[in-house]
C-alpha positions as CSV (number, residue, x, y, z in Angstrom):
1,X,6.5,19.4,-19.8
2,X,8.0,20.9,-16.5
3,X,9.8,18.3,-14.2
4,X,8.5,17.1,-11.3
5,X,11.1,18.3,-8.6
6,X,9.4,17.6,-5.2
7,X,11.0,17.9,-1.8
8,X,10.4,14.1,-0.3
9,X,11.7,13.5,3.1
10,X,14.4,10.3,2.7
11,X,12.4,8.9,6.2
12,X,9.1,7.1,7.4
13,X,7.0,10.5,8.2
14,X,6.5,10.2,12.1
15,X,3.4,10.1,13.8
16,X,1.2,12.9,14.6
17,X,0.7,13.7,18.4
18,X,1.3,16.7,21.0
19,X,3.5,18.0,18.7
20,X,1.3,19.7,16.0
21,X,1.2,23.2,15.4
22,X,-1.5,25.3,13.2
23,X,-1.4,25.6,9.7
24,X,0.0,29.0,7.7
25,X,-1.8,30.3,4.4
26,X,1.4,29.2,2.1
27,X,0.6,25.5,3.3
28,X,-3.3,25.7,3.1
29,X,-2.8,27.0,-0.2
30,X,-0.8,24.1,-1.1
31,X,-3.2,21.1,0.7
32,X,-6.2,22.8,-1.1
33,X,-4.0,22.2,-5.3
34,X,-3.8,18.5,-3.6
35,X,-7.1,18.7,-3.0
36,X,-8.6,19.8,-6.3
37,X,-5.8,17.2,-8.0
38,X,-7.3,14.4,-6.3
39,X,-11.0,15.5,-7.3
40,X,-9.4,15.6,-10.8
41,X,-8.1,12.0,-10.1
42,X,-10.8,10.5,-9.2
43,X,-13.0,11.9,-11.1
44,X,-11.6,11.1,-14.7
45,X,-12.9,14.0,-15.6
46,X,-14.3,17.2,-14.2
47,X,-15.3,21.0,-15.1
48,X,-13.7,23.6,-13.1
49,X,-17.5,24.6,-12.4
50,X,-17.9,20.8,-10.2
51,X,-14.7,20.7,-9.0
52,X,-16.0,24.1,-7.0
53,X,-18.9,22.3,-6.0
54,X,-17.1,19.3,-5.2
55,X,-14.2,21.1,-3.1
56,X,-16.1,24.1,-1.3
57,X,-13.6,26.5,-3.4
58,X,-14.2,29.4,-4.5
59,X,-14.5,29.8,-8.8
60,X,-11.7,32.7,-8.7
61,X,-9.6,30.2,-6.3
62,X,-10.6,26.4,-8.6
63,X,-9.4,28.9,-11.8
64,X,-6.0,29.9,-10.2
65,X,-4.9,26.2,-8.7
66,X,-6.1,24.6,-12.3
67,X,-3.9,26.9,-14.1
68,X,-0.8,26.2,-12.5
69,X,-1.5,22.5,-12.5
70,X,-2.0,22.9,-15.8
71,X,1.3,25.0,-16.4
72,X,3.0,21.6,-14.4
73,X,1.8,19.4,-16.4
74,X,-0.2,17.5,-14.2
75,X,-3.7,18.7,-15.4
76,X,-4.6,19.1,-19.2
77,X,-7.7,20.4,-21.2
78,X,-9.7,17.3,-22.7
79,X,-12.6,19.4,-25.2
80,X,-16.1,20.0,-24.3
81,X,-19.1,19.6,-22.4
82,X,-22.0,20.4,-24.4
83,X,-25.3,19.8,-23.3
84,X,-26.3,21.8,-20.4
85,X,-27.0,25.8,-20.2
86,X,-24.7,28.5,-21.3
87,X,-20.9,28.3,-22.6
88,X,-19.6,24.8,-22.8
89,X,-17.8,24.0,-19.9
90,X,-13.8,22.9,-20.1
91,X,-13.2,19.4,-19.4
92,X,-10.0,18.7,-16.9
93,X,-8.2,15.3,-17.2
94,X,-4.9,13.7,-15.2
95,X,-2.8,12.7,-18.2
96,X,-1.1,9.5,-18.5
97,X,1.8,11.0,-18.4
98,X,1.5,13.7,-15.8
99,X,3.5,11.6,-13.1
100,X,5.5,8.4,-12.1
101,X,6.9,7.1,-9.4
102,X,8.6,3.5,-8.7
103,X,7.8,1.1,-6.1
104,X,10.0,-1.4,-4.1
105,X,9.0,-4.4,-2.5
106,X,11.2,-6.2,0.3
107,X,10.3,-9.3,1.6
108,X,12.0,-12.3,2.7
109,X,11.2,-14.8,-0.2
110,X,10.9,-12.1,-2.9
111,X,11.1,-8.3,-4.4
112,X,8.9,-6.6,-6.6
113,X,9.4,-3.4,-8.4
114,X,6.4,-1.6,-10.2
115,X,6.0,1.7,-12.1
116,X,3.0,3.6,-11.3
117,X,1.4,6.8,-13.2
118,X,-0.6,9.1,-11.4
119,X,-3.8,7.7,-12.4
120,X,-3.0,4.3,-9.8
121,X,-2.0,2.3,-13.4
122,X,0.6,0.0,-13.1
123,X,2.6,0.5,-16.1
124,X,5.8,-1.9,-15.5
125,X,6.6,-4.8,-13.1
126,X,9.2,-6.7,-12.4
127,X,9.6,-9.4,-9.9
128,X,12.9,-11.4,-8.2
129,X,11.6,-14.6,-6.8
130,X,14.3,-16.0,-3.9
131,X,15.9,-16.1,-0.5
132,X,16.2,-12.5,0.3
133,X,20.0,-11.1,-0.1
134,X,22.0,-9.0,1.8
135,X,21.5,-5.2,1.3
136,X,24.0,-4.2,-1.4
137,X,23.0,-7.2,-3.6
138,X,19.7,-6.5,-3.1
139,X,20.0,-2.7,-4.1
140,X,22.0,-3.9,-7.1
141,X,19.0,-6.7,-8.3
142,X,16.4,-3.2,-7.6
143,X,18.7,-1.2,-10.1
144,X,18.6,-3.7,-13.0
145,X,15.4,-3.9,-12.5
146,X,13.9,-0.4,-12.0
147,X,16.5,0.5,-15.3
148,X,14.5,-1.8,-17.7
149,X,11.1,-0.8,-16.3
150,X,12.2,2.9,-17.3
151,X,13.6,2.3,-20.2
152,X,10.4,1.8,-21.7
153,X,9.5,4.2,-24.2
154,X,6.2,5.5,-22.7
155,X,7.7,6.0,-19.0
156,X,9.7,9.8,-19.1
157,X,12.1,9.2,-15.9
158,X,12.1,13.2,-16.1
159,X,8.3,12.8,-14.5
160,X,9.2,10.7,-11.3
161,X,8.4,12.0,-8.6
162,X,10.1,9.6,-6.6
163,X,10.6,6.3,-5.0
164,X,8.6,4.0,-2.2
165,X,10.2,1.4,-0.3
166,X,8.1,-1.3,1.8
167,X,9.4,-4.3,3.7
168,X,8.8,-5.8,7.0
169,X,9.7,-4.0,10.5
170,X,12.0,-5.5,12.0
171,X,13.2,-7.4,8.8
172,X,16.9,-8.2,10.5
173,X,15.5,-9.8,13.8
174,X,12.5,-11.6,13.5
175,X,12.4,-15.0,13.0
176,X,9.8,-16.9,10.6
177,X,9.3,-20.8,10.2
178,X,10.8,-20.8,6.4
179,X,13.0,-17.7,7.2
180,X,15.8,-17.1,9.7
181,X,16.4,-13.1,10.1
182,X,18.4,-11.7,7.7
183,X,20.4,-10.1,10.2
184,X,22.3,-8.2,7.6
185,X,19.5,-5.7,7.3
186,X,19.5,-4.5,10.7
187,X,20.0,-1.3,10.9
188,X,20.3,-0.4,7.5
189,X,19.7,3.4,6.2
190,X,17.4,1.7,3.7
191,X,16.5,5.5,2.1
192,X,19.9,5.9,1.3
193,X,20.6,2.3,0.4
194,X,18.1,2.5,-2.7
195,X,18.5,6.5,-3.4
196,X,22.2,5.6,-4.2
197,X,21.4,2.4,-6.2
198,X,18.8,4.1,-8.3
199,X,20.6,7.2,-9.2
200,X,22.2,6.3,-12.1
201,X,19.2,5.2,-14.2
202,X,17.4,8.0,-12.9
203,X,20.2,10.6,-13.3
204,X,19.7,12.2,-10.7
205,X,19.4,10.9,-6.8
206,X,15.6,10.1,-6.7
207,X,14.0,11.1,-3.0
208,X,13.0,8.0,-1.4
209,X,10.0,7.2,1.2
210,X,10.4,4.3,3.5
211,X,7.3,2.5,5.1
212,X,6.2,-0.9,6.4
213,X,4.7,-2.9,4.2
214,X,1.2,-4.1,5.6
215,X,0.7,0.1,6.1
216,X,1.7,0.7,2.3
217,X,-0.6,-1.8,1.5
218,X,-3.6,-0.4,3.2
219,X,-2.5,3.4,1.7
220,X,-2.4,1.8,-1.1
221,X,-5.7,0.1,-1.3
222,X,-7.3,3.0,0.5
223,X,-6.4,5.5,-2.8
224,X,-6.7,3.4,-5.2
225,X,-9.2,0.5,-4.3
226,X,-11.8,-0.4,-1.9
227,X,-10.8,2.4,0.1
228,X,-13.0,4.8,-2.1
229,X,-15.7,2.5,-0.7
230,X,-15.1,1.9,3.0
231,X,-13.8,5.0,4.8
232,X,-12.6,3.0,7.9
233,X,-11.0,-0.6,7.0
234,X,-8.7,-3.0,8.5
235,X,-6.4,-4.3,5.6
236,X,-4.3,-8.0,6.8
237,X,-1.2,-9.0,4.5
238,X,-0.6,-12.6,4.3
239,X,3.1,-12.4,2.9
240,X,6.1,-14.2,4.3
241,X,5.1,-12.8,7.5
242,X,1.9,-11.7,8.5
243,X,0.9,-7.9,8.7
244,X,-2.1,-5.4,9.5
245,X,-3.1,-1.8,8.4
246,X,-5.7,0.1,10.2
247,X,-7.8,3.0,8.2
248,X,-10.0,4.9,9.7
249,X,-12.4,7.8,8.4
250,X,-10.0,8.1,5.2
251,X,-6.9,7.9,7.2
252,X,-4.1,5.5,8.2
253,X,-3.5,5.2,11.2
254,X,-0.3,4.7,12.8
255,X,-0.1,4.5,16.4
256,X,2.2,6.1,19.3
257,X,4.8,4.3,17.9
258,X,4.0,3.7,14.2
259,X,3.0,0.0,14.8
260,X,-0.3,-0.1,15.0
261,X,-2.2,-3.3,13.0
262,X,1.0,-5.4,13.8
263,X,-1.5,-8.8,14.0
264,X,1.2,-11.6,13.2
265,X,2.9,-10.8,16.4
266,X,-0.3,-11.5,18.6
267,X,0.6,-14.2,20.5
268,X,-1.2,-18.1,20.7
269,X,-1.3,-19.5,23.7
270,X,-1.5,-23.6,24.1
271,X,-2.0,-25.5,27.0
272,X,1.1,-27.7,26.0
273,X,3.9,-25.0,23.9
274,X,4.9,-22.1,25.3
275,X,3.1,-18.7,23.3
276,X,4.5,-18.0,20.3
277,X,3.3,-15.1,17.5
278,X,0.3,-15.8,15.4
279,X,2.4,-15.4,12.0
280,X,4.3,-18.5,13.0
281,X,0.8,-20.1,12.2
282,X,-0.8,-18.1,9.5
283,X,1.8,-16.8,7.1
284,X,3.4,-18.2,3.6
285,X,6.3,-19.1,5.5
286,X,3.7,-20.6,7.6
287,X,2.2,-22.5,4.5
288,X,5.7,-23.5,3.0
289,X,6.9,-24.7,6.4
290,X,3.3,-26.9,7.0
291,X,3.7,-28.4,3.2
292,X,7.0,-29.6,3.6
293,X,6.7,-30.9,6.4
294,X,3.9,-33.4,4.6
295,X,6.1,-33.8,2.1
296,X,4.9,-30.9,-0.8
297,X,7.7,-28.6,-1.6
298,X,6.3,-25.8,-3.1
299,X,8.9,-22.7,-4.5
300,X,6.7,-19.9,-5.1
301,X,3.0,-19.3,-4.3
302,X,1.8,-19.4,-7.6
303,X,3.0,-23.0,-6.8
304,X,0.0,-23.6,-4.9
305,X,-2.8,-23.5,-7.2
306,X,-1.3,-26.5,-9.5
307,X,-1.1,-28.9,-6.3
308,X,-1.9,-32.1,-6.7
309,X,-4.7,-34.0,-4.8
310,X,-3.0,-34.3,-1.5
311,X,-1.5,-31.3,-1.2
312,X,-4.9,-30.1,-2.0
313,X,-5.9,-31.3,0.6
314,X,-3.4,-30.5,3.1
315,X,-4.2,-26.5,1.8
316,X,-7.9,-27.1,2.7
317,X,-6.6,-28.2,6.3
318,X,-4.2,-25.3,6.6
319,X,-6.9,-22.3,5.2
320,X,-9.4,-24.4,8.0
321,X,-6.7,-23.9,10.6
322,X,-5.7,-20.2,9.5
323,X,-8.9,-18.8,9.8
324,X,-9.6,-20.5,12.9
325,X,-6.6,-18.9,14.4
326,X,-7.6,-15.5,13.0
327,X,-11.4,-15.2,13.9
328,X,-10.8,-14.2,17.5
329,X,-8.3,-11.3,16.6
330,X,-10.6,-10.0,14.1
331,X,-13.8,-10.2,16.3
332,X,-11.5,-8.2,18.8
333,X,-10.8,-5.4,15.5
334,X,-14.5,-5.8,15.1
335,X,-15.9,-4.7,18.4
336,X,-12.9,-2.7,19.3
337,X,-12.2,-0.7,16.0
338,X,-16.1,-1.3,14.1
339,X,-14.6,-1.4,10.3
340,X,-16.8,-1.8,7.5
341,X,-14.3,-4.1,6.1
342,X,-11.7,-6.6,6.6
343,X,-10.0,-6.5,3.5
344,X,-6.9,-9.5,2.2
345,X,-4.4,-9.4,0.7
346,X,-0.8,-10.1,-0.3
347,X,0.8,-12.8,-2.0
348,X,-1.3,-15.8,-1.6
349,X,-3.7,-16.7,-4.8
350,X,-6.3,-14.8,-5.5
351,X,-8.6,-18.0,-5.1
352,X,-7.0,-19.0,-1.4
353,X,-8.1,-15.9,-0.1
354,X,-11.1,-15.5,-1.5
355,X,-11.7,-18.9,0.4
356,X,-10.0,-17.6,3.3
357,X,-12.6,-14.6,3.1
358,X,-15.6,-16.5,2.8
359,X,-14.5,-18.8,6.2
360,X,-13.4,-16.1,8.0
361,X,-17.4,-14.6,7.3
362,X,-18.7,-17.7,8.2
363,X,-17.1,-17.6,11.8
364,X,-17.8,-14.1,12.4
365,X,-21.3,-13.9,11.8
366,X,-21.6,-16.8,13.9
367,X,-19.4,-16.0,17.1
368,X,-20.0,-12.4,16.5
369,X,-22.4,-11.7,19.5
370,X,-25.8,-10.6,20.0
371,X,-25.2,-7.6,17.1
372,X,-24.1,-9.4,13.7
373,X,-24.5,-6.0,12.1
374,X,-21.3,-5.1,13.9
375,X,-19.7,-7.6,11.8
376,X,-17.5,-6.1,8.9
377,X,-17.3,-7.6,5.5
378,X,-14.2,-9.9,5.4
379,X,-13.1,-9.8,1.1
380,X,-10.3,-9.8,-1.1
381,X,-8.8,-6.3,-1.5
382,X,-8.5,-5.0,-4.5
383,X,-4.8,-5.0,-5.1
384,X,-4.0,-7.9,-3.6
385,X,-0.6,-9.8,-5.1
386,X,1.6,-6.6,-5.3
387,X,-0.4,-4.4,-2.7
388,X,2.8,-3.5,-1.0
389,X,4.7,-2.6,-3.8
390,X,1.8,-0.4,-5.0
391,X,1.2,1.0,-2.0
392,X,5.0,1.9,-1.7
393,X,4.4,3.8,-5.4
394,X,1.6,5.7,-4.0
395,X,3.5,7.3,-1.0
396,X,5.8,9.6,-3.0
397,X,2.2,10.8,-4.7
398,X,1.2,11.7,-1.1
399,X,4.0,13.1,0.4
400,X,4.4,15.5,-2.9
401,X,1.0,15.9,-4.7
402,X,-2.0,14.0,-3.3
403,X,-3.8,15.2,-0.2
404,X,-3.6,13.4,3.3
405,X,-3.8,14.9,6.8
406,X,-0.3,14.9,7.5
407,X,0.1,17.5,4.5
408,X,-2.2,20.1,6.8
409,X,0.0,20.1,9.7
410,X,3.5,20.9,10.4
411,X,5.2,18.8,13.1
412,X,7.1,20.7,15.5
413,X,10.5,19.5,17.1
């Protein structure tokens, strides 16, 4: 097979704005192969005849973009389909093993390193529960364990595309009941940082994409999850902190500044404490700091779903609490934004949120106003647990392969 060699820029891609300029035939040619390779994708499998009908291309033009993805290695002949009129049609597939790329997870309390193909399977994880490090020991605990995720024998390191990183803005200055700031990290190159770690398993230095991690989460889940089913989404991680992704007509979107979504800094106001940022309330550090305080230690979430009776009890209070705090912001996303979904997820059990879900309906049919059909669908997103590290595998697919509008338009200086 040919090695994937694609230009990745080693920064967060900036937001469009004023700055666009119109697109040139080279780069139309190339958004419209990332177009036919997602049809192929999500598909399964296609004829060259429906991926014309599916794309708006021209046969001449479907017969010229197959062939070279073909010649790359990224799209391969599966047989026959028999049954209809005329010559049997080719079959297209995505291999298994067309594509890879590794995604990093930073949090506070943990980090999480998948393997990804470029079918959205996650074919290795590893996972580093613990008080976060500083930066060199944390890029040392990513290489050992991104080198035994690629040792296995059905990954080919040769087929990485590249390498997505997600963690929280401002990781080195923000404070978090559980978590002081791991000051360390301010101002760290992380691109570099983990381009430099991970070049000696790779052997090569692997391009790097950085993002945040609540808007890798919500790429994530809008390519390979319930994204394929709701067009425009708002997508809320519950992780150490507490994040937001906005999606809207098949596309993330950022912001002026890159920051849209940021819920967990939306401040509470009380009549008796000065305001202070929603994710001081509704976050795991939240959760641990509330437990302990009671008397429940917990050292990990999965912790949370062998509690005993009263800290059973103090979880019911503390969901009751969290989606009280939450239902006015996400009424304001409601009317404000109209999703079709407020999708979870992140860290907490799969069970907790689906009962965070189902209270968090409950509130905003009721104070939803005279139009409860402007009232999204609050659920459990499909990749949940490891959503940002998945989402952070997904973006070297983008920014090299997959199509998104950023890939039509060239940003001008």
């Amino acid at each position: 097979m040919t090695e994937l060699s694609p230009q990745i820029e080693r920064e967060r891609a900036p937001p469009t704005g004023n700055g666009l300029s119109g697109t040139n035939l080279e780069r139309a040619a190339d958004y419209n192969q990332r177009v036919v390779l997602q049809a192929i994708r999500i598909n399964q499998t296609i004829t060259r005849a429906e991926l014309a009908r599916t794309t708006g291309l021209t046969a001449p033009a479907i017969a010229n973009i197959t062939k070279r993805l073909v010649q790359l290695g990224l799209v391969a002949e599966a047989g026959k389909r028999r049954g209809g009129r005329g010559q049997p049609a080719t079959k297209l597939i995505i291999p298994d093993d067309a594509g890879f790329s590794l995604g990093v997870n930073i949090d506070r309390d943990h980090v999480t390193v998948v393997i990804l193909d470029l079918l959205g399977v996650v074919r290795g994880r590893a996972c580093h529960e613990g008080v976060l490090g500083a930066p060199n020991a944390t890029a040392a605990l990513v290489h050992d364990l991104a080198r035994d995720l690629l040792a296995a024998p059905d990954i080919d390191a040769a087929r990485l595309v590249g390498v997505g990183v997600s963690l929280p803005d401002a990781l080195g200055l923000t404070d978090l009941p559980a978590h002081h700031p791991s000051r360390e990290w301010a101002g760290v190159d992380v691109a570099n940082l983990f381009a430099e770690a991970l070049a000696a398993p790779l052997g090569r230095m692997p391009t790097v994409v950085v993002e945040n991690d609540a808007a890798a989460a919500a790429v994530g889940e809008l390519q390979f999850g319930l994204g394929l089913r709701y067009s425009s989404f708002f997508y809320m991680l519950i992780s150490a902190g507490l994040g937001g992704g906005l999606v809207v007509e098949g596309d993330y979107f950022r912001g002026a500044s890159g920051h849209s979504g940021e819920i967990g800094f939306l401040p509470i106001h009380s009549a008796t404490s000065a305001p202070r940022p929603l994710q001081d309330m509704v976050s795991l550090s939240a959760l641990t700091a509330y437990l302990d305080q009671r008397g429940v230690t917990i050292s990990a979430p999965s912790d949370l779903s062998g509690l005993e009776s009263h800290g059973q009890e103090l979880l019911a209070d503390w969901l009751e609490t969290a989606a009280e705090l939450l239902t006015e912001p996400l009424l304001t996303v409601s009317w404000l934004i109209n999703p079709a979904a407020i999708l979870i997820g992140g860290r907490l059990p799969t069970a907790l949120i689906d009962r965070l879900s189902e209270r968090l309906t409950d509130n905003l049919r009721q104070r939803g106003g005279p139009s409860p059909t402007q009232v999204p669908v609050v659920r459990r997103a499909a990749m949940s647990e490891d959503a940002p590290a998945v989402g952070a595998a997904i973006l070297p697919f983008l920014a090299a392969l997959l199509p998104s509008r950023a890939n039509l338009f060239k940003i001008s200086d």
